[in-house]
C-alpha positions as CSV (number, residue, x, y, z in Angstrom):
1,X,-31.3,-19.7,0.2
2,X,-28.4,-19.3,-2.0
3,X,-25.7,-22.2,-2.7
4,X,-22.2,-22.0,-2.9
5,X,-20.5,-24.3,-4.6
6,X,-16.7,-25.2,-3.4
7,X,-14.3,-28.4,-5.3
8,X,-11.5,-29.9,-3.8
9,X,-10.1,-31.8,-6.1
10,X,-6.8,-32.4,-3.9
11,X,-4.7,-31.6,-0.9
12,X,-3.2,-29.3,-3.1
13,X,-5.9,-26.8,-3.5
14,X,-7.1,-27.3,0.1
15,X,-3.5,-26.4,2.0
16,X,-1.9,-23.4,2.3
17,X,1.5,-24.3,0.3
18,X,3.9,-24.1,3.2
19,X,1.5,-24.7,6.2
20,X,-0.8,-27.4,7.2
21,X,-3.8,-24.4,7.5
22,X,-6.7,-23.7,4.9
23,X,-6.2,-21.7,1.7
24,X,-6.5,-18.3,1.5
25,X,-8.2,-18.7,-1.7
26,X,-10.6,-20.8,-0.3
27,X,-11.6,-18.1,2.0
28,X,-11.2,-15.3,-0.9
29,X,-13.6,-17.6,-3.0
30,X,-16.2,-18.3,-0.7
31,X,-16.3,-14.3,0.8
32,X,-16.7,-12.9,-3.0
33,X,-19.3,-15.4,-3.8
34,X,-21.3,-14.8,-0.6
35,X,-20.9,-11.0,-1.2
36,X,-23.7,-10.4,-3.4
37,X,-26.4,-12.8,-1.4
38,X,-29.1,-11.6,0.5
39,X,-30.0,-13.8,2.7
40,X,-28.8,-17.5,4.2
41,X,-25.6,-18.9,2.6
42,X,-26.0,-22.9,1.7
43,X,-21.8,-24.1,0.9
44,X,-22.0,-27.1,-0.9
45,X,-18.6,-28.7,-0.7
46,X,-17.6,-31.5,-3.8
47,X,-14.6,-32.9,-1.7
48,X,-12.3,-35.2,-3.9
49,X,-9.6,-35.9,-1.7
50,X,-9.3,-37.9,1.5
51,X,-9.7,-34.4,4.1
52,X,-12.3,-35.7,6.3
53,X,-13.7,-32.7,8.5
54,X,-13.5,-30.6,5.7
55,X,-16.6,-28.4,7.2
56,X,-15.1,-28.1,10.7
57,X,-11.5,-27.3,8.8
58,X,-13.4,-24.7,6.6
59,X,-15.2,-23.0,10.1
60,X,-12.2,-23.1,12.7
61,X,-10.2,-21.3,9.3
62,X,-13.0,-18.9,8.8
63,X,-12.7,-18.0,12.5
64,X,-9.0,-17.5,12.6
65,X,-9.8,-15.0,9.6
66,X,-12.6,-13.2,11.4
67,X,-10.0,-12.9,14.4
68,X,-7.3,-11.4,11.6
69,X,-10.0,-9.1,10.7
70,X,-9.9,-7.4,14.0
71,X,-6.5,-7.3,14.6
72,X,-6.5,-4.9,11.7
73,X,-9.0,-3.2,12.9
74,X,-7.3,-2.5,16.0
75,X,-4.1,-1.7,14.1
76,X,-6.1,1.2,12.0
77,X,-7.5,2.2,15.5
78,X,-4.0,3.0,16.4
79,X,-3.1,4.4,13.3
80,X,-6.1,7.0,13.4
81,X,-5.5,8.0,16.7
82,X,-1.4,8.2,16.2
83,X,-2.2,10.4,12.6
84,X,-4.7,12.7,15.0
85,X,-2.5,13.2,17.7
86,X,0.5,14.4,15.1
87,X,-2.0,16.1,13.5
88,X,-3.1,18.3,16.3
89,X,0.9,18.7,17.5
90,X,1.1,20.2,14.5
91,X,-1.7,22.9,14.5
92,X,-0.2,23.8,18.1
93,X,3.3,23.9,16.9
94,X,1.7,26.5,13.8
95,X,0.4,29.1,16.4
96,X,3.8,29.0,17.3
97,X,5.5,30.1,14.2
98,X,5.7,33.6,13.8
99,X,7.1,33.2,9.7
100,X,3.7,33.1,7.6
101,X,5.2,31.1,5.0
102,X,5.6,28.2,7.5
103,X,2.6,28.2,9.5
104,X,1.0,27.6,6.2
105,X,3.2,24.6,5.0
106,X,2.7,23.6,8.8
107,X,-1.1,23.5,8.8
108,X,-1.1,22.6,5.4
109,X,0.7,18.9,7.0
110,X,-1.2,19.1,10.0
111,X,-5.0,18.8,8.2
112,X,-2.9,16.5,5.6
113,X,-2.3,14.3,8.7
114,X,-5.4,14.7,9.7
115,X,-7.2,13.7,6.9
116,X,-5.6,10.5,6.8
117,X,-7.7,9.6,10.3
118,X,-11.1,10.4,7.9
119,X,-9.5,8.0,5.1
120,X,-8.8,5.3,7.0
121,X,-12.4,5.2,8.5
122,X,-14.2,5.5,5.0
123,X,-12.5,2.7,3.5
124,X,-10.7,0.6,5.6
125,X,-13.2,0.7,8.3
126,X,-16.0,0.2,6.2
127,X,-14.5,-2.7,4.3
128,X,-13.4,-4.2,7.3
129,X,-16.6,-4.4,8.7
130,X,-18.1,-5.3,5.3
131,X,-15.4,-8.6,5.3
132,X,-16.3,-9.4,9.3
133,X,-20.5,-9.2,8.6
134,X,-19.4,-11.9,5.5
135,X,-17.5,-13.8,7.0
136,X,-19.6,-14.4,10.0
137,X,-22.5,-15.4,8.1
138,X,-20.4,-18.1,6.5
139,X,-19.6,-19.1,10.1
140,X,-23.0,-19.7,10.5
141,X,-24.2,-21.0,6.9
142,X,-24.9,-24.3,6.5
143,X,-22.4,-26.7,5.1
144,X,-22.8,-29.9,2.5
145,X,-20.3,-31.9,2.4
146,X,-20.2,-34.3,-0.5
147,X,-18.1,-36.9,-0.7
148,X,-16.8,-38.4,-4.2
149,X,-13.8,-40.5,-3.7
């Protein structure tokens, strides 16, 4: 079991600037150091401030992430499906072009279109999933909270 190893030194660093919610950075932190572990995740949390729940705070964030994580996903879903549905309107509207010139700038756009479906599945897919399989094994990690007021 690997640790992570997370400092609040104050509210500061805790809070999102203009909001009362968690940190991005916290969340950044704590998915790029639990990238590279195989295993269980241990979070070890030095909390300096007077935040008590920290752990809870940290999990209910982490969930609200995860569910961010699939909106997008859904959004890209749309996205490939919109890019393949212009893509195909545009092979049929080439077998309707009689001027060989542009057919060929025509299909040309079409498999362009088309091959922004494929793009979006190699790497935005894949790293969304990557950030969702990370994210909930912090969810389920276990959490340390100590306390040095």
């Amino acid at each position: 079991m690997k640790n992570i190893i997370l400092k609040i030194k104050n509210t500061d660093d805790f809070y999102e600037k203009y909001s009362n919610k968690v940190s991005r950075d916290i969340f950044k932190y704590l998915i790029d150091e639990c990238r590279y572990i195989k295993g269980n995740v241990k979070v070890i949390i030095h909390n300096q401030t007077s935040i008590k729940n920290i752990d809870r705070l940290i999990k209910d964030g982490l969930n609200e992430y995860l569910k961010e994580c699939k909106r997008m996903d859904n959004e890209y879903n749309k996205k490939q499906i919109l890019f393949f549905i212009v893509g195909l309107i545009f092979i049929m509207i080439s077998t309707l072009v009689t001027y060989k010139i542009i057919n060929e700038v025509i299909i040309i756009a079409a498999w362009v279109v088309i091959w922004e479906v494929v793009d979006i599945s190699f790497n935005l897919d894949v790293q969304s999933n990557y950030s969702k399989k990370i994210i909930k094994k912090l969810m389920n990690s276990e959490f340390i909270i100590d306390e040095e007021n």
